[in-house]
N, C-alpha and C positions, 0 to 999 in steps of 0.2 A: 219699276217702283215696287217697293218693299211694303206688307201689309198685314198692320198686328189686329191683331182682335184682342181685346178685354170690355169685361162687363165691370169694374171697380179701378181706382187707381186710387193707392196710399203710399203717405208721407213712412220710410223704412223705420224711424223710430218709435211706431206707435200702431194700432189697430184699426183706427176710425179712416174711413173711405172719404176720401177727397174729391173723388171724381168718380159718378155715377154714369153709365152709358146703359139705356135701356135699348130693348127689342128696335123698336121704333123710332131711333136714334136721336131719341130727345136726351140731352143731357142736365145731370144735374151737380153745381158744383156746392161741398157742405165747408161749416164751419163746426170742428171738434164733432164730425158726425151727424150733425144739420142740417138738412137742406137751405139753401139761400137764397140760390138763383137756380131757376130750372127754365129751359128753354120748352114753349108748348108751340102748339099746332098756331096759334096766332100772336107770335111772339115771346116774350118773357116772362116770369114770374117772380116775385122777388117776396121773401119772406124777413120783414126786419127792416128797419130804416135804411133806405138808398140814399147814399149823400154823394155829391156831384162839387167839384169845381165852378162847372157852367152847365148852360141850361140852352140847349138850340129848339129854335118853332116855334110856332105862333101863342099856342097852350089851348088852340081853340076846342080840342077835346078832352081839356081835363074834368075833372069833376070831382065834389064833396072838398072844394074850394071857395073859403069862406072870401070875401073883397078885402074883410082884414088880413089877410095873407096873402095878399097880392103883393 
């Protein structure tokens, strides 16, 4: 098996880094040079509204969820 290393990954027509790969190999994916979604030590991070088709699990851990938005 074949094995590349990069620390960046961009789109050929433009400057701004798409794909983040640190030390520690958290990733992070950007919009126009952004960060979005970064992967951390307990999961994901998401910077910006997260919109979903569906929705799986109970919600028993959400929070700063008013009943009118249920």
């Amino acid at each position: 098996m074949s094995t590349i290393k990069v620390e960046e990954i961009q789109h050929p027509s433009n400057s701004n880094n798409a794909v983040s790969i640190a030390s520690d190999s958290s990733v992070s994916l950007k919009h126009s040079g952004s960060a979005k979604l970064a992967t951390t030590s307990t999961g994901v991070s998401v910077t910006g509204t997260c919109a979903a088709t569906s929705f799986s699990g109970d919600g028993a851990s959400l929070t700063n969820v008013s009943a009118s938005d249920a």
